[in-house]
N, C-alpha and C positions, 0 to 999 in steps of 0.2 A: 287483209292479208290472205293471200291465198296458199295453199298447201298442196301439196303431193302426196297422195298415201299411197303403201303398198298393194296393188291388188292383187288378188290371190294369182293370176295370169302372170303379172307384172315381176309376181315375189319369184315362179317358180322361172321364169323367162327373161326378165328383163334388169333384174337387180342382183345380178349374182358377184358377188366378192371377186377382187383379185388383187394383186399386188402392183408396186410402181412398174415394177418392171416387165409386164403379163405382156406388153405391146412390142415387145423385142423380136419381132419376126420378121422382119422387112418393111414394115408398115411405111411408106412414103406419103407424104403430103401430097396432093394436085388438086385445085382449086376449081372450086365447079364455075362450070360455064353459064352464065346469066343468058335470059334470053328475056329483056325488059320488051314491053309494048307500049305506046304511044295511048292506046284506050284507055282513058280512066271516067269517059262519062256515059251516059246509059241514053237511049231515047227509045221512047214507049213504039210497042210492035204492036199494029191490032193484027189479031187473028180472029177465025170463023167462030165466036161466041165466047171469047178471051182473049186477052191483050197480056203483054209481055209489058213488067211495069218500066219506066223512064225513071224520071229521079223522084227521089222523096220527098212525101207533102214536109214541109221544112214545119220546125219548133218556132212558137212565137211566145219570148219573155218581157214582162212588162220594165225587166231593167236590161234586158241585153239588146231588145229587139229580135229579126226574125234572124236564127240561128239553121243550119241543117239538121238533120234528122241523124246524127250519126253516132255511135258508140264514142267515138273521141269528146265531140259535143256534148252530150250528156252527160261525161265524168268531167268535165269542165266545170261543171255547174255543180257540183258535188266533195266538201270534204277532203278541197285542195288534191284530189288525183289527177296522174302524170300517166300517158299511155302514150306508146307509140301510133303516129300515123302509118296506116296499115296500106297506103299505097306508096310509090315510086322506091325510090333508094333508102335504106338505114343504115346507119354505122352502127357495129356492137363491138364492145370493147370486154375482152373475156380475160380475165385476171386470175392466175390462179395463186391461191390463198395456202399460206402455212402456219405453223406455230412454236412457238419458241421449245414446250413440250412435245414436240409432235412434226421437226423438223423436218422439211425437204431440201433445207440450201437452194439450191441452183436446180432449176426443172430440170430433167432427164432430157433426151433429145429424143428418145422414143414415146415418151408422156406428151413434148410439147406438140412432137407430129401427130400423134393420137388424137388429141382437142383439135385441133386443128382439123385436121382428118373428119371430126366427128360435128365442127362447129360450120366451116365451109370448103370440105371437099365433097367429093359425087359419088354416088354408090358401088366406085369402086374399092372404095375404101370402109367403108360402109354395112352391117348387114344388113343395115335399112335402107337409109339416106340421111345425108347431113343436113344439118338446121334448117343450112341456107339453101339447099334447093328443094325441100320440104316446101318451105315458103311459097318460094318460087312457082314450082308447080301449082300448089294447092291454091294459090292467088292468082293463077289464069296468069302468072308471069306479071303481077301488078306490082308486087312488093319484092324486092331485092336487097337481100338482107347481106351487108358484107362489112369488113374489119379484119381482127388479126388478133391472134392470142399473144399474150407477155410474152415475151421471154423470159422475163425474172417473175422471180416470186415474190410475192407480195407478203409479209410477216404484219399478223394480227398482233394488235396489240393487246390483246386477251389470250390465255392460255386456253388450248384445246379442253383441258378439267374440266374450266372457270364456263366455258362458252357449252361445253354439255349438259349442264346440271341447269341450263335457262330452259326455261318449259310454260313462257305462255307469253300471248301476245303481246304483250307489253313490251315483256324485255326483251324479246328475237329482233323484233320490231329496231329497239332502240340499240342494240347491239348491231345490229346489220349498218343503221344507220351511220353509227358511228365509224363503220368499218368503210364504210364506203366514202365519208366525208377523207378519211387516213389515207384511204388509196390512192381518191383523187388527189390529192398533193404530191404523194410518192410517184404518181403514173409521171403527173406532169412535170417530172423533174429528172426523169431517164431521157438518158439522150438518146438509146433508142425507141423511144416511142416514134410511131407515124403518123398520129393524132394530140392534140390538143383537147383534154375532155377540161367539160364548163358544169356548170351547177345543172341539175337535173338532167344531165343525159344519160343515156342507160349502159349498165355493167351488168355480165355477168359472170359473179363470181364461183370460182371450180375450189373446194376446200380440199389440199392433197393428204388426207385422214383417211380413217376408215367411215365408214356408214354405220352410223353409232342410231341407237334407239328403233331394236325392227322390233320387236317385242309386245308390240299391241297393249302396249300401259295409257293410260290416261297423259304421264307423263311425257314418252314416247312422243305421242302424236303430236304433242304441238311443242316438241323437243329444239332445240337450235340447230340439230345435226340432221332434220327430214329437210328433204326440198322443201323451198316457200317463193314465193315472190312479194315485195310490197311495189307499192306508186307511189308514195309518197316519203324521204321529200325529189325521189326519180324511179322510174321502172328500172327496177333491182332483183336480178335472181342471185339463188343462194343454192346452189348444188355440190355431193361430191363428189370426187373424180371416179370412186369406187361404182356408182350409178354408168358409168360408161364402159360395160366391164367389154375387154374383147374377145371375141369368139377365138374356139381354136385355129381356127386360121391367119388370126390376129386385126380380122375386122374391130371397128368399136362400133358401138351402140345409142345414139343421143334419143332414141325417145324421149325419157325425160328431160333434157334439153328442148326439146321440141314442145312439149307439154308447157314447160314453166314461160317459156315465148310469147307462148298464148293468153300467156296473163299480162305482160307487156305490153301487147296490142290490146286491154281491158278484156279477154272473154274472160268466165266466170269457171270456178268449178262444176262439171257438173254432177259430182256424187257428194255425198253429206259431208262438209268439210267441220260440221260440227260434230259428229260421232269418235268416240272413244275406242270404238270393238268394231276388226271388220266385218263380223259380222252381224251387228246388228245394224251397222249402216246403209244410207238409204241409196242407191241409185240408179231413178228415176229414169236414165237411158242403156241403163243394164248393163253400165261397165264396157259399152264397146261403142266408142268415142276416144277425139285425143285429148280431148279436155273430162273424159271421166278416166278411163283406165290406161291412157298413153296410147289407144289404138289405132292405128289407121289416119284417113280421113278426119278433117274439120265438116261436120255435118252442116248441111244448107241455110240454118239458122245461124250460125257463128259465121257464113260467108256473107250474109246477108246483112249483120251485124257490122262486118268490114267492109260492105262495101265492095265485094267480089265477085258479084252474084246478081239479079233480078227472080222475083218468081212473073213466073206464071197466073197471073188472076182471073177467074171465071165470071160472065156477064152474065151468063145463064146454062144452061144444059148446053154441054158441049162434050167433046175428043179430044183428049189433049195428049199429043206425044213427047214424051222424055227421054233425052239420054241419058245415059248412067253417068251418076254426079261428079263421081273422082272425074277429073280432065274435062267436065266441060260446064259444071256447076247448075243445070236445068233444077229447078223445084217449082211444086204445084203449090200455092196457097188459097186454101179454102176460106173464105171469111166466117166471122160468126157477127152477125147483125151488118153494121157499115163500117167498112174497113179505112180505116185511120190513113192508109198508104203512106206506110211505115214498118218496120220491123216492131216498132214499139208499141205491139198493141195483140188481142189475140187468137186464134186462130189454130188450122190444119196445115200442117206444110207437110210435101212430099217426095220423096227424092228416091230415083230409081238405083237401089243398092248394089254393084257389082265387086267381086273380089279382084279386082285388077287395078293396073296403075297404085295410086298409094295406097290401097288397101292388100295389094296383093300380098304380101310380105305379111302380114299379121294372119291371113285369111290360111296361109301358107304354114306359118309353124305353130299350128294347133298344140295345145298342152296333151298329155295320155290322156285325160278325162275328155277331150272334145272340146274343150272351151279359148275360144277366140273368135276373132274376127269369121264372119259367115264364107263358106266355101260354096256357095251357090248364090244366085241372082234373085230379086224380088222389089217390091216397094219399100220404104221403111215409113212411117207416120209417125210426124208430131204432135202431140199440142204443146203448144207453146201459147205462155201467158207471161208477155214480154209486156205489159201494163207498166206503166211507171206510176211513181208513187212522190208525193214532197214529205221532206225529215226534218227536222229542226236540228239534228244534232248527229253526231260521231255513232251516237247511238243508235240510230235508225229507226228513233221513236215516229214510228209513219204519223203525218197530219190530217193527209189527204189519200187518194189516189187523182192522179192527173189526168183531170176529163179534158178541161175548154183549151188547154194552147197557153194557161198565164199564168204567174206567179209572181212573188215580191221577191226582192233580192235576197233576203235574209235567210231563203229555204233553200236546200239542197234537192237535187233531183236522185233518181237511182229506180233500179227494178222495184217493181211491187211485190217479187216473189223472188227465192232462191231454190236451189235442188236441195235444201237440207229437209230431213225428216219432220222438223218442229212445221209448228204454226208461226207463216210469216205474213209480212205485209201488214198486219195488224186484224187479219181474221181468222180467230179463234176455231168458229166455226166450220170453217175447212182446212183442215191440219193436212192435208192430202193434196193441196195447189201445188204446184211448181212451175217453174221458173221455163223447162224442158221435159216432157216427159216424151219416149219412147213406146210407141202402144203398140202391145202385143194383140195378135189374131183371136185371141179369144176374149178380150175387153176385160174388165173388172177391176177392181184394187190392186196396186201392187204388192203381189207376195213377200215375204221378207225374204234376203238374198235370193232376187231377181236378177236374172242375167239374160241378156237377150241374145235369142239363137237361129237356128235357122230348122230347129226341131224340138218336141217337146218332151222333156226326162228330168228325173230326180234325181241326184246324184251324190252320194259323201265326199264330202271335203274335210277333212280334219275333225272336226268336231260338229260340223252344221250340214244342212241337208242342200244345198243348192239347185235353185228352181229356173231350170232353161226353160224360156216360154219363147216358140215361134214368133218372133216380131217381122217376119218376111210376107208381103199379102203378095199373092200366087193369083196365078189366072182365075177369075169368075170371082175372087174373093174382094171386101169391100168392107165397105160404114154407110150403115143408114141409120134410121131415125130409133133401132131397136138396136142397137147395138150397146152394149152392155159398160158401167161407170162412166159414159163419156156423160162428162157435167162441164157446161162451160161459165165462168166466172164473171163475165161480164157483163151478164144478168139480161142475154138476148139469147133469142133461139137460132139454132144452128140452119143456116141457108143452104149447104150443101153436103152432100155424102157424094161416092165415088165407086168406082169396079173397077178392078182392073182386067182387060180386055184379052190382054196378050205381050209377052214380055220375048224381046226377040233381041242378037248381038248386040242391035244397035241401037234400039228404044224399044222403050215400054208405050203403050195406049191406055191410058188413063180414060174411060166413061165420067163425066162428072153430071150427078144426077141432083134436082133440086129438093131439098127436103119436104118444100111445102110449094 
């Protein structure tokens, strides 16, 4: 189950209260304009000392046979999970939800255009952009995501009370499910519906309440009333309308719509979705990600994960130039020993960071304290230890980690690692792995509430101290063999480090220098 938390960005920006009727200012519907492509397969570029990868060395199971290499793939094998294919067309069927205590009747016409507005219209309605051309763009125009919001409402058969006071995964879980199994009979039995929904296709549901449990309780957090998504028994989001509040000009707002999407197509959280307190939680890509704090950009690992993307791979000391990522998906990946050619496996990946296109907008309404998305250009650097692992159970008692390509049916596949604070995978010994981490310019541990910036300050925030650390590497700067906490998990030594040369409109020049 994955979650949605407030972050502090998020709280002062992106989650503010309002009422049904907040969207009453002219707000009109109009439907964005797809702009699908025909490209959905990759063939390998050689370049002067690096190749531009083709497709992925494919998975081989001893009861499935050889399968692809692909996030869809992977949760196939895994604990009955359901994800969207993250290329060509999806239908999304957006339902909004009420309560017998807590009635809406009949959606407003200003509400239903709002969702709509905010699920698949275009930035003119928009202060960001909507779901669906978020998508769109962000997948190089691969994945077009379209549908239609209810017109009616959809009445739980749980009372708003009964459904707030559930507060752990079990029951959100079982309650969503049941909510969803309810609907689908009620959808399919409006005669105005425009679709036919079947067992496991995906909804997302809008609850017309308020946003109950911001309070940073234990309870709170894994409350029925925060976003969540599950995949099993369909990719199901749980939102509420109050999360799409509109601007005074009566724009609305779907990042979080946009964020819980990303769990549909399988990405992962990427900040500590096991954490209580926000501020003792961990996250590892410093809160400026859409899959950590709702921001911006799908960073080059999660396109690469979809399938939207190739890196860049080095054969030896070379030059390698990148455009900046938003709009056109360029990333460098550095191997560490011999590289799997896969995303599932681990490594340096690079991506030349600009505040334009879908970043612009976050980079743009910076908080009073300075904290957002970056307002200047640079590199950003991963490591990413996308290792996978076999489980025996729901539990994710790891067996193995997944070296040779095989396995017996009986095992579930999944990451070896996740971005929570604990000790995962099953090594104790490095409580400090993750799944994504964001590497700041000065190397080391990450600080507790770490936030990655584009300058380096200490700053109060309510009660805690918050630690901007520079994650942008600037001309002449680099990783080599001295560069500070980089420990790689794979238990090989690291084949290359990098400089970067010169960062200009169009692309940056990456030096990539061998370590040994």
């Amino acid at each position: 189950m994955n979650r949605k938390r407030k972050g502090f960005y998020g709280a002062t920006m992106l989650l503010c209260a309002l009422s049904l009727s907040s969207c009453s200012q002219g707000l009109r519907y109009a439907p964005y304009a797809y702009a699908p492509i025909n490209e959905t397969a990759f063939a390998r570029e050689e370049k002067q000392g690096y190749y531009r990868q083709g497709d992925y060395v494919p998975f081989t199971s001893s009861d499935k046979g050889e399968f692809p290499a692909t996030l869809q793939s992977v949760y196939s094998h895994g604990f009955r999970r359901h994800v969207l294919t993250p290329v060509g067309e999806r239908h999304l069927t957006v339902i909004p939800v009420d309560f017998s205590d807590c009635p809406a009747s009949e959606i407003k016409e200003d509400a239903h255009a709002a969702l709509s507005e905010a699920f698949f219209g275009d930035e003119a309605g928009n202060q960001f952009v909507s779901l669906a051309q978020y998508y769109d763009q962000s997948s190089f125009h691969r994945l077009q995501v379209k549908g239609e919001v209810c017109p009616k409402v959809f009445r739980s058969s749980e009372t708003y009370a009964a459904l707030k006071v559930k507060n752990n995964a079990s029951q959100t879980k079982a309650a969503l499910t049941r909510i969803y199994n309810e609907a689908m009979a009620w959808y399919n039995a409006l005669p105005e519906r425009t679709a036919t929904l079947s067992s496991g296709d995906p909804i997302y549901f809008v609850y017309l309440a308020p946003y109950a449990g911001m309070d940073e309780t234990a309870a709170s957090r894994s409350s029925m009333m925060w976003a969540f998504t599950i995949n099993d028994p369909a990719p199901i989001c749980w939102s509420s309308y109050y999360m799409m509040h509109a601007q005074g000009d009566g724009k609305v707002d779907a990042h979080t719509f946009i964020h819980e999407f990303g769990h549909m197509l399988g990405l992962k959280d990427y900040y500590d979705p096991n954490s209580y307190s926000e501020i003792s939680s961990c996250s590892p890509m410093g809160r400026m990600d859409m899959m950590d704090c709702s921001l911006g950009e799908h960073n080059a690992f999660s396109k690469m994960l979809l399938g939207w993307n190739r890196p860049y791979v080095p054969e030896g000391e070379c030059v390698v130039s990148l455009r900046p990522a938003t709009g056109n998906g360029d990333c460098l990946l550095l191997p560490v020993g011999e590289y799997a050619g896969s995303p599932f496996d681990e490594y340096l990946l690079l991506e030349y960071y600009s505040p334009t296109y879908l970043n612009n907008v976050d980079a743009s309404l910076r908080s009073e304290l300075g904290i957002g998305l970056m307002n200047r250009a640079g590199i950003r650097v991963y490591h990413v230890d996308a290792r996978l692992g076999l489980y025996e159970d729901r539990a994710k008692s790891p067996v193995s980690p997944f070296i040779d390509g095989t396995w017996i049916g009986t095992r579930s596949l999944d990451f070896y690692r996740d971005n929570s604070g604990r000790a995962s995978g099953g090594e104790a010994s490095n409580p400090n792995g993750f799944l994504l981490q964001g590497l700041n310019v000065h190397g080391g541990a990450l600080p507790s509430y770490y936030v990655a910036s584009d300058h380096d300050e200490d700053i109060v925030y309510g009660n805690a101290t918050v630690k901007l650390r520079r994650c942008l590497f600037l001309e002449g700067e680099g990783i080599d063999s001295s560069f500070k906490g980089l420990s790689f998990h794979k238990g090989e030594a690291p084949r290359f480090g990098f400089k970067v040369v010169s960062l200009g409109a169009t692309e940056a020049k990456i030096e990539v220098k061998a370590f040994q």
